[in-house]
C-alpha positions as CSV (number, residue, x, y, z in Angstrom):
1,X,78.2,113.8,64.9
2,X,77.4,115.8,67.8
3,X,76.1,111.4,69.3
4,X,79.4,110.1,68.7
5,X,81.2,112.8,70.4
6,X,78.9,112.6,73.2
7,X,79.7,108.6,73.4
8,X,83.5,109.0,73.5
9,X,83.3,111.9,76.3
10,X,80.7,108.8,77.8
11,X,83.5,106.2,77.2
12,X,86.2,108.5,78.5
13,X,85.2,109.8,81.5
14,X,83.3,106.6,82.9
15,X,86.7,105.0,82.5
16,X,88.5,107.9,84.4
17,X,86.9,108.0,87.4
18,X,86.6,104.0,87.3
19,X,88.6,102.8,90.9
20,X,90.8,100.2,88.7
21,X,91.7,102.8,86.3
22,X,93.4,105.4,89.8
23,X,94.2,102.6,91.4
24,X,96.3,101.2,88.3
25,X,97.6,104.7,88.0
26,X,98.3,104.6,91.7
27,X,100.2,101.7,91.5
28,X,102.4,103.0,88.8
29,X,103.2,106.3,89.9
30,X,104.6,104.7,93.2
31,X,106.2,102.1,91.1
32,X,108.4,104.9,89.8
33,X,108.9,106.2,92.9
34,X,110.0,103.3,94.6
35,X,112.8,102.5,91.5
36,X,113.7,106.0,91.5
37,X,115.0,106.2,94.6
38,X,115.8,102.5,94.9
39,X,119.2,103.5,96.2
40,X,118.0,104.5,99.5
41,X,116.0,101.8,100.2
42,X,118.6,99.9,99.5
43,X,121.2,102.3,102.1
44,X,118.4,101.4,104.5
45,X,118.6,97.5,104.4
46,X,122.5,98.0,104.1
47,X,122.3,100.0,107.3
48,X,120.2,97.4,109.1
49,X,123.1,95.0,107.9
50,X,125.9,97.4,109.2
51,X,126.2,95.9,112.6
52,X,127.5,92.0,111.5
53,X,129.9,90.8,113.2
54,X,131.7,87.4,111.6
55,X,134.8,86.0,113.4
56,X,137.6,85.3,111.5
57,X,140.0,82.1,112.2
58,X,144.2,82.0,110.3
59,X,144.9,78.3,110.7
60,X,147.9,79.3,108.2
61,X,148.8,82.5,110.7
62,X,149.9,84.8,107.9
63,X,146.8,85.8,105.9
64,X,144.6,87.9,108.9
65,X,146.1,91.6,108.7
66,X,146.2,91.4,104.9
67,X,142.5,89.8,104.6
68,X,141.6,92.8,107.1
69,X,142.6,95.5,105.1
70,X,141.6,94.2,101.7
71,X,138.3,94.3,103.8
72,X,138.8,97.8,105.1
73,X,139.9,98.9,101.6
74,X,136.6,97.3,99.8
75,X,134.6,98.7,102.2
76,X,132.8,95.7,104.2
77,X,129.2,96.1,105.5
78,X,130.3,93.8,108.2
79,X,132.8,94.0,111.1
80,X,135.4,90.9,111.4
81,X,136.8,89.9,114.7
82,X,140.1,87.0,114.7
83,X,139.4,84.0,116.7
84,X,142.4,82.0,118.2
85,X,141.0,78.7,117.0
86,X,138.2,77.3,115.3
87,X,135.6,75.0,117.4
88,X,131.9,74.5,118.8
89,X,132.1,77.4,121.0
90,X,132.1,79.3,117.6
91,X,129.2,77.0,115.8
92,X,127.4,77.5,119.4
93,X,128.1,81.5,119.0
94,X,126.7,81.7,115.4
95,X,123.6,79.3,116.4
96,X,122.8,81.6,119.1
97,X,122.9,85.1,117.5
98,X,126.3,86.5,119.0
99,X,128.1,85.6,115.7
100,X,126.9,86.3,111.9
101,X,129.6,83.9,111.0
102,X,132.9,82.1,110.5
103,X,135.7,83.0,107.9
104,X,138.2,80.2,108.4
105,X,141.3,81.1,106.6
106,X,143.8,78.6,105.0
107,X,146.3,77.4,102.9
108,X,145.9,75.2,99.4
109,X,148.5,72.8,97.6
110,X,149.7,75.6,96.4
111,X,150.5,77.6,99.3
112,X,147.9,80.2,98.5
113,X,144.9,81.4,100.9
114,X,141.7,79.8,100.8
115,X,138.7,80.0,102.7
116,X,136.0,77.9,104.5
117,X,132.6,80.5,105.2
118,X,130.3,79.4,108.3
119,X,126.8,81.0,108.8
120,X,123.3,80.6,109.5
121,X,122.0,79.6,106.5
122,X,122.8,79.9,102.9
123,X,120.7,82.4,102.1
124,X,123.5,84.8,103.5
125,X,124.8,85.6,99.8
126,X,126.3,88.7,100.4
127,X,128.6,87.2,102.7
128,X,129.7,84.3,100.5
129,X,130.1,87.1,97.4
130,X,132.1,89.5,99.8
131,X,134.6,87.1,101.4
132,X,135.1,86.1,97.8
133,X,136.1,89.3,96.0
134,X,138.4,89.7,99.4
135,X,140.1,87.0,99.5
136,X,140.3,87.1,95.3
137,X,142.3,90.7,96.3
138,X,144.6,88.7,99.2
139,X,145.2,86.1,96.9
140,X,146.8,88.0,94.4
141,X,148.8,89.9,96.6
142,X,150.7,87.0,97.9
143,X,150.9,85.7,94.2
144,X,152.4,89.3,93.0
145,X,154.8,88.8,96.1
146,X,155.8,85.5,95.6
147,X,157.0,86.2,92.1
148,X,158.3,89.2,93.1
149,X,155.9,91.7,90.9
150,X,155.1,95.2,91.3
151,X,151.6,96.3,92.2
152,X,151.9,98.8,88.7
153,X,153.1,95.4,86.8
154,X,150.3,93.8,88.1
155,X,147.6,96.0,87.4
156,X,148.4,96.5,83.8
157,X,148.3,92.6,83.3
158,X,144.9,92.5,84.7
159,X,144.4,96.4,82.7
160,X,141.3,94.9,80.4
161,X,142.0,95.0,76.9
162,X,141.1,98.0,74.5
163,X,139.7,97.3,71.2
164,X,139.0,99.8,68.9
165,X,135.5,99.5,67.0
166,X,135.0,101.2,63.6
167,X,131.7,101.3,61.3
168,X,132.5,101.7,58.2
169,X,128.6,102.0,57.2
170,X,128.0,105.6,55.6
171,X,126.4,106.9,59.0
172,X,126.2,104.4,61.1
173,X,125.6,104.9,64.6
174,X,128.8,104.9,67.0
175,X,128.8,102.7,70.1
176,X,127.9,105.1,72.7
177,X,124.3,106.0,69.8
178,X,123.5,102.3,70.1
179,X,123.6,101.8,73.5
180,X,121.3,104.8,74.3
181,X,119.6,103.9,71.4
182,X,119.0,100.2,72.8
183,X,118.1,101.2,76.1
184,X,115.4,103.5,74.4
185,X,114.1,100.7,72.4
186,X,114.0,98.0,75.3
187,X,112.0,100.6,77.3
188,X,109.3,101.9,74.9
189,X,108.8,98.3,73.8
190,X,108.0,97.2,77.1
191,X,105.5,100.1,77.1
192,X,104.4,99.7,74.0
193,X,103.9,96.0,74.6
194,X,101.8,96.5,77.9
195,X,99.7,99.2,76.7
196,X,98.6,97.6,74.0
197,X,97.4,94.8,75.6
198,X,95.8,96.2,78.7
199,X,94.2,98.4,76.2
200,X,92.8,96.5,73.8
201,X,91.2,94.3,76.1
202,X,89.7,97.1,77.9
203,X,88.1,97.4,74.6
204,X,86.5,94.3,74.2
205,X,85.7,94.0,77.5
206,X,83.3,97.4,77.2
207,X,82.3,95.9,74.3
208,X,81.2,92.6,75.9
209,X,79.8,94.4,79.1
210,X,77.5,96.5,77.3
211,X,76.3,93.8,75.4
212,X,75.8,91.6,78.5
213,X,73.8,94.0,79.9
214,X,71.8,94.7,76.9
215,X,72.8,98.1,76.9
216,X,73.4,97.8,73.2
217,X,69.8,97.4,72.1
218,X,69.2,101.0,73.2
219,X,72.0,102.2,71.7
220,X,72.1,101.1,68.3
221,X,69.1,102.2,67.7
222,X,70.1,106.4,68.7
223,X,73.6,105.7,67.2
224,X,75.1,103.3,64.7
225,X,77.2,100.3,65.8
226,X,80.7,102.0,63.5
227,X,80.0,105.2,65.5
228,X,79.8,103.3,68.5
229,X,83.0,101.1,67.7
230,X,84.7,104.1,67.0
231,X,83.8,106.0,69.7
232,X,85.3,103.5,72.0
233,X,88.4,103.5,70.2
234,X,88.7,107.1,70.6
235,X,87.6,107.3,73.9
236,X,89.7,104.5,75.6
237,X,92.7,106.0,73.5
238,X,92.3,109.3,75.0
239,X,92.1,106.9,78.7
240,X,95.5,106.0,78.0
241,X,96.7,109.1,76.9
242,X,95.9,110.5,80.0
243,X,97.5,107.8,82.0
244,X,100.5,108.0,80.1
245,X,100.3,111.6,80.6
246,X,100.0,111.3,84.9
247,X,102.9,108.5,84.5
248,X,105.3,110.6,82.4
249,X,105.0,114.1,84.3
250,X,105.4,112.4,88.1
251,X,108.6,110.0,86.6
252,X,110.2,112.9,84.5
253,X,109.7,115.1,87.9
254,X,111.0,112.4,90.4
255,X,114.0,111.5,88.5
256,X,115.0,115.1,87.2
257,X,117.0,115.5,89.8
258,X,119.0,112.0,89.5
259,X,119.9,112.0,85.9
260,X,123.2,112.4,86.6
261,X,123.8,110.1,88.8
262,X,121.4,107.7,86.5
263,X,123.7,108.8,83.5
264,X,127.1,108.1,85.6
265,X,125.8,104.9,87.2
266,X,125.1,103.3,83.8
267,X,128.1,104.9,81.9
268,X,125.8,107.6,80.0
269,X,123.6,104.7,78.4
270,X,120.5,106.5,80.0
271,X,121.6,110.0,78.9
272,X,119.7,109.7,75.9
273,X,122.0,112.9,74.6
274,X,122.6,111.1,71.4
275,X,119.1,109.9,70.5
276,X,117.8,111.7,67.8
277,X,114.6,113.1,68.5
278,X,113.1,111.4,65.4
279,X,113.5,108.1,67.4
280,X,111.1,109.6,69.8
281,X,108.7,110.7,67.1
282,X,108.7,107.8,65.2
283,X,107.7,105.7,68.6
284,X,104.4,107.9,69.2
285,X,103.7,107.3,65.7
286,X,104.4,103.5,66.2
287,X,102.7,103.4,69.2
288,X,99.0,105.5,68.2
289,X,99.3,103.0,64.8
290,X,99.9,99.8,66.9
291,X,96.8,100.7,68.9
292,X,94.6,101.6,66.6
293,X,95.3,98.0,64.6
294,X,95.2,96.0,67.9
295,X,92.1,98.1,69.5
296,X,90.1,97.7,66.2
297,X,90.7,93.6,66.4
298,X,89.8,93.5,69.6
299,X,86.5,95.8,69.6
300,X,85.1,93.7,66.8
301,X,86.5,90.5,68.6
302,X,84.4,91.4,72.0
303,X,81.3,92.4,70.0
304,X,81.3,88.6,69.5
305,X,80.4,87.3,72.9
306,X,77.7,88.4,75.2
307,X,79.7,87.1,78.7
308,X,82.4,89.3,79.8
309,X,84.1,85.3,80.6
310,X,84.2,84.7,76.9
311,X,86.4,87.7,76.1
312,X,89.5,87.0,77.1
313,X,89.1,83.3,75.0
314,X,88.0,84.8,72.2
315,X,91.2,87.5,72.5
316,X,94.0,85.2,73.4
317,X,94.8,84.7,69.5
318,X,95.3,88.7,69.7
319,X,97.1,88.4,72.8
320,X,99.5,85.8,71.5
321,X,100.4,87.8,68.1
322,X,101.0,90.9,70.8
323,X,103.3,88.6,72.7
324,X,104.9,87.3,69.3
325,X,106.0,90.3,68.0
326,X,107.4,91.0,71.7
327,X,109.5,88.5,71.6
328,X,111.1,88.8,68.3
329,X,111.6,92.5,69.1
330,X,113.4,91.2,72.1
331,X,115.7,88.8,69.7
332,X,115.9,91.7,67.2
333,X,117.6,93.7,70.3
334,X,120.7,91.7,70.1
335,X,120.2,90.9,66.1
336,X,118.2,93.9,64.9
337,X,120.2,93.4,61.3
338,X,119.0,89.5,60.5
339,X,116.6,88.7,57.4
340,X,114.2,87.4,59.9
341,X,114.0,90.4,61.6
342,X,113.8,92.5,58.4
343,X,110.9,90.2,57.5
344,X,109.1,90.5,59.9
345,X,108.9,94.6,60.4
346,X,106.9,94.1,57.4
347,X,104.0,91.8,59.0
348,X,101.2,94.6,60.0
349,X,100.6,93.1,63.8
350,X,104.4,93.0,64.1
351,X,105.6,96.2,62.4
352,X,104.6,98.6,65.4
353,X,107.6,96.9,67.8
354,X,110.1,95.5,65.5
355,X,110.0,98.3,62.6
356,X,109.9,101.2,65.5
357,X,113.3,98.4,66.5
358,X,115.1,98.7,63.2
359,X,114.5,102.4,63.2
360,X,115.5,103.1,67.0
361,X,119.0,100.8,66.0
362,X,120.1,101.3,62.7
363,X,120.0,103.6,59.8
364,X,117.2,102.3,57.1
365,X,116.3,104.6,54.2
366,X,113.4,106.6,54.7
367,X,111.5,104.5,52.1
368,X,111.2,101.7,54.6
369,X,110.0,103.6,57.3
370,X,107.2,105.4,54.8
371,X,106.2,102.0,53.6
372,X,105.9,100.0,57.1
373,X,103.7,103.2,58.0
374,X,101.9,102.9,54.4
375,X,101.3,98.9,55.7
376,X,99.7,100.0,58.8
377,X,97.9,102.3,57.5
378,X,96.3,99.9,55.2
379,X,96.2,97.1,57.7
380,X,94.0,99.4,60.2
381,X,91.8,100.8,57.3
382,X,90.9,97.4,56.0
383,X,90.4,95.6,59.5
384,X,88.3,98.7,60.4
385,X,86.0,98.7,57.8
386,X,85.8,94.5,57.9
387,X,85.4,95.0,61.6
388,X,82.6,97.3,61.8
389,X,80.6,94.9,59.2
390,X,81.2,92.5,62.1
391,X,80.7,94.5,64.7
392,X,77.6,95.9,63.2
393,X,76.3,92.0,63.6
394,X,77.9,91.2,66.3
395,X,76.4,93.6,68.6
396,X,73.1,91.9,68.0
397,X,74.5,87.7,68.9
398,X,73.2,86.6,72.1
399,X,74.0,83.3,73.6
400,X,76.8,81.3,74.3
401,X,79.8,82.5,72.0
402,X,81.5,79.7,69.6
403,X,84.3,81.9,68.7
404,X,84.8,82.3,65.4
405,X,82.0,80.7,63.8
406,X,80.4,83.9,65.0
407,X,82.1,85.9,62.3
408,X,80.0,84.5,59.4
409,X,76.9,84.9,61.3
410,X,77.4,88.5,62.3
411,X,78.3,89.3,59.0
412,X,74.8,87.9,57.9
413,X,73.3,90.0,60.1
414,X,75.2,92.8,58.8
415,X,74.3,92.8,55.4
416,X,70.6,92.2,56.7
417,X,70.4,94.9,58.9
């Protein structure tokens, strides 16, 4: 016991101080850094963008002073000067850099402003977008005045409409639980999804690296090739556990201090107040089953090939079932309630996303939940002991891999050995 220990701390820490494993962490701590303060880096192009200046021509000379303060009011990252007439001095202006552009203002068939934009390219979106939204607000103006409507009469016609929703489900969740609730889900898939893979490649790759090296010879014959699948298992889980543990502390401490403005910018979807915390449970536990299933696949997958260039060949069916189960979880987001969704929580390499997606969403009975765990369960403890047989031969194939046809031989070898 005292080996096997010894070969996960080996696994562990020669991963840890590896310079993909901090760089990757690198990477994703100032990947939350940079979205977490996204705002200011986006104040800091907007101020760069402060000083436009776009010249503004009324062929109908009536709309300019109430284009100007719809402008004023919306609160324009560009300055707007009026232009007596539209020409080729102007065009010359905008080629040459004095001018960002040309608003020119006029009148439609029926007698209601309209607008022709002039710039450098159009790539200047934010120009098109913002003279559109102002002259949307002038328009109705002079439509409210010309059939004589008060602003209050106005806005409640464009007031949207309120509908009411009721569940009438025995403890169904209420709007504001399944948005939060949705959100949650979208995220930890995502995570789920990535971590898995990058993961469980890592795996087979070690596996496949060792062999390659013949590295393997002298270790199955100190320690067995289960302890040593095993040992990887455990130590490239606890590799990730410390990664996610780096990632979580630095994003939970940059953006403690803007979960307010988080909460109030996307209407209290990421407030998470009214996520149960067995939603958050249940996705560790979906998360440490879904890697164990995956991690043992691909550990007894990579002790198939002896060139680290046959791995990911020989993993892409894994990848693809990964990348399946992704993207019905992404349908079931929208549809988490359909047969086909039900179905499929039940199908072992698809049950860590889309069950931990029916339990994030709606309310199932407990038996469900206790028999998708009972499924995985199984799943992991019949693929591990089927792949240490072949991981028992495998680790002793040299040559050039032919995928699958390996699996009979190793398990030869196996029953031989």
């Amino acid at each position: 016991m005292n080996k096997f220990w010894l070969m996960v701390a080996h696994t562990y820490l020669s991963k840890v101080k590896t310079k993909s494993f901090i760089i990757t962490t690198l990477i994703m701590v100032l990947l939350i850094y940079g979205l977490s303060n996204i705002g200011t880096i986006i104040e800091m192009f907007d101020d760069e963008d402060s000083g436009r200046t776009i010249a503004v021509v009324d062929e109908a000379n009536q709309y300019y002073q109430l284009f100007e303060a719809n402008l004023e009011a919306m609160g324009s990252p560009f300055d707007i000067e009026q232009a007596s007439s539209e020409g080729e001095e102007l065009d010359k202006k905008v080629l040459e850099g004095e001018l960002d552009g040309i608003i020119v203002l006029e009148t439609d068939a029926n007698q209601l402003p309209t607008a022709t934009v002039k710039t450098l390219s159009m790539t200047d979106t934010s120009i098109f977008m913002e003279v559109e939204q102002v002259l949307q607000q002038t328009k109705q103006e002079i439509g409210r005045q010309q059939l004589g409507l008060d602003s209050e009469d106005l806005n409640q016609l464009f007031m949207p409409v309120e509908v009411k929703k009721i569940a009438l489900e025995d403890n169904a969740k209420t709007e504001a639980e399944l948005n939060q609730a949705r959100v949650l889900v979208y995220v930890l898939l995502f995570f789920i999804y990535f971590s898995v893979i990058v993961y469980a490649s890592m795996i087979a790759t070690e596996v496949a690296t060792e062999k390659s090296s013949r590295v393997m010879e002298i270790l199955i014959s100190s320690v067995s090739p289960v302890k040593q699948m095993f040992a990887k298992l455990i130590g490239i889980g606890l590799l990730s556990l410390t990664q996610m543990i780096v990632i979580f502390t630095f994003g939970f401490t940059t953006i403690r201090s803007k979960l307010a403005d988080i909460n109030a910018m996307t209407g209290g979807e990421l407030g998470f107040s009214d996520v149960p915390v067995s939603t958050f449970v249940y996705a560790g536990i979906y998360f440490i089953l879904g890697y164990f299933l995956f991690a043992t696949l691909a550990a007894f997958l990579g002790s198939l090939v002896s060139r680290i260039e046959d791995v990911q060949q020989l993993i892409s069916p894994m990848i693809f079932l990964i990348v399946g189960a992704f993207m019905i979880a992404m349908f079931g987001l929208t549809n988490p309630e359909t047969p086909f969704i039900t179905i499929s929580s039940y199908i072992p390499f698809f049950t860590p996303m889309i069950m931990f997606l029916r339990v994030g969403m709606l309310n199932i009975p407990a038996w469900e939940i206790m028999l998708s765990i009972g499924i995985l369960l199984a799943s992991i403890t019949i693929l591990a002991i089927f792949g240490a047989r072949v991981y028992k031969g495998g680790v002793l194939i040299y040559g050039k891999s032919s995928s699958f046809k390996d699996l009979k031989r190793a398990l030869m070898m196996s029953k031989d050995k």
